[in-house]
PAKOL-826842 format. One line per field, with one value per residue (C-alpha): residue number from 1; residue in three letters; y, z, x. Coordinates in Angstrom, 2 decimals, decimal comma. Last residue first. Layout:
N
num = (NUM  ...) .
residuo = (ALA  ...) .
py = (Y  ...) .
pz = (Z  ...) .
px = (X  ...) .
END
This chain:
74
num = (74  73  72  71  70  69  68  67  66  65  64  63  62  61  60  59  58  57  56  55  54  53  52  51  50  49  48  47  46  45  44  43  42  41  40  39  38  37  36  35  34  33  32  31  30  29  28  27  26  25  24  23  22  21  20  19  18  17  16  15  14  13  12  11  10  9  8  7  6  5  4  3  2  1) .
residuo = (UNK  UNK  UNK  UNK  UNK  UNK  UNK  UNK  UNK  UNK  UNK  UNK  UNK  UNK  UNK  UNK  UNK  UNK  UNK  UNK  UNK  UNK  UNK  UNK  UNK  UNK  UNK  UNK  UNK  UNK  UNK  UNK  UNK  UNK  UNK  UNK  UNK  UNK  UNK  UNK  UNK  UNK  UNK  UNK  UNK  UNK  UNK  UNK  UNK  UNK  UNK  UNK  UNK  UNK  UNK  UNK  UNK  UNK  UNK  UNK  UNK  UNK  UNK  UNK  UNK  UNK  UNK  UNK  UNK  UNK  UNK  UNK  UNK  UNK) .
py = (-29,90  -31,68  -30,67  -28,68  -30,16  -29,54  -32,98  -33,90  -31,55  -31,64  -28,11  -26,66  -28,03  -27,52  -31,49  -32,00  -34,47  -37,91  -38,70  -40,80  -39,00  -37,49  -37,96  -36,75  -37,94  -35,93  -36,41  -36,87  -39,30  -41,48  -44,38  -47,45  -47,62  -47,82  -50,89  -52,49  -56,40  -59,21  -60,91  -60,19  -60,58  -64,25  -65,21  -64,14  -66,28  -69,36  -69,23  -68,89  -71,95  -73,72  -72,86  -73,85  -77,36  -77,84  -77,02  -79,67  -82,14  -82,08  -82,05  -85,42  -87,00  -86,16  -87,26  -90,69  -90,83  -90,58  -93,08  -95,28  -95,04  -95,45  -98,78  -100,33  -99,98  -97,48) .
pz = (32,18  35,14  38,67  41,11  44,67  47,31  48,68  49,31  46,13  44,09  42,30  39,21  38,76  36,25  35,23  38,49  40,78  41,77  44,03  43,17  45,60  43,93  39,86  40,83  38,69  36,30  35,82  32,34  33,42  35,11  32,73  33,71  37,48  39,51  42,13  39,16  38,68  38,47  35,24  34,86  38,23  38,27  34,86  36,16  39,17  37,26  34,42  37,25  39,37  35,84  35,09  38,80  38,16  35,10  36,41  39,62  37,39  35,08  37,78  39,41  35,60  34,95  38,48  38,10  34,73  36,02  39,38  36,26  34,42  37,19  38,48  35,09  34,64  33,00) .
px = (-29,14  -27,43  -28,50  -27,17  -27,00  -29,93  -29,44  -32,75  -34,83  -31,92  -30,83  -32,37  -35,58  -37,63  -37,96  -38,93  -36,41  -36,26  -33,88  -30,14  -28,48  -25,41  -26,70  -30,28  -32,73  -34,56  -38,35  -40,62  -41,89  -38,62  -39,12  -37,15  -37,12  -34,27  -33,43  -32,41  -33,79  -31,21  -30,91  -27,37  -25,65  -27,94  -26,70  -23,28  -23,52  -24,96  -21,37  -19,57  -20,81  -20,72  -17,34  -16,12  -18,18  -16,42  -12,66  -13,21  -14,95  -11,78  -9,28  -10,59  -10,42  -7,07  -6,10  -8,27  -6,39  -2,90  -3,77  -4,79  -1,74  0,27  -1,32  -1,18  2,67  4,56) .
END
C-alpha cells in the first residue's frame, strides 16, 4: 500500500468521524432542549382536578368537565 492510499484511508476515517460526532452532538443538544423545555401545565392545580379529555381546570366537586361536560375521574 503506497503513501497515497493510506492517506486517502485516513482522510476517509477522519471525514466519517466528524460526521458521527457532530450528529451525536446535534442529538445530544435536541434532547437537552426536549428535556428542559417548560410544560404548558402548571405544577400545583390547588386543590383542582384537571380534565383528562380537555385538559380544563375543574372544582374539586365536580363531577363532569366544566367545557367538555365529560365525567371526571375520582
Amino acid at each position: 500500500m503506497d503513501q497515497t492510499t493510506q492517506l486517502l484511508l485516513l482522510v476517509a476515517a477522519t471525514t466519517v468521524a466528524i460526521v458521527a460526532l457532530l450528529l451525536m452532538l446535534r442529538r445530544q443538544r435536541v434532547d437537552r432542549e426536549i428535556a428542559t423545555r417548560e410544560s404548558r401545565y402548571a405544577t400545583s392545580s390547588e386543590g383542582q382536578k384537571r380534565c383528562p379529555s380537555c385538559g380544563a381546570y375543574n372544582t374539586w366537586t365536580d363531577r363532569n368537565c366544566v367545557q367538555c361536560r365529560r365525567k371526571l375521574p375520582g
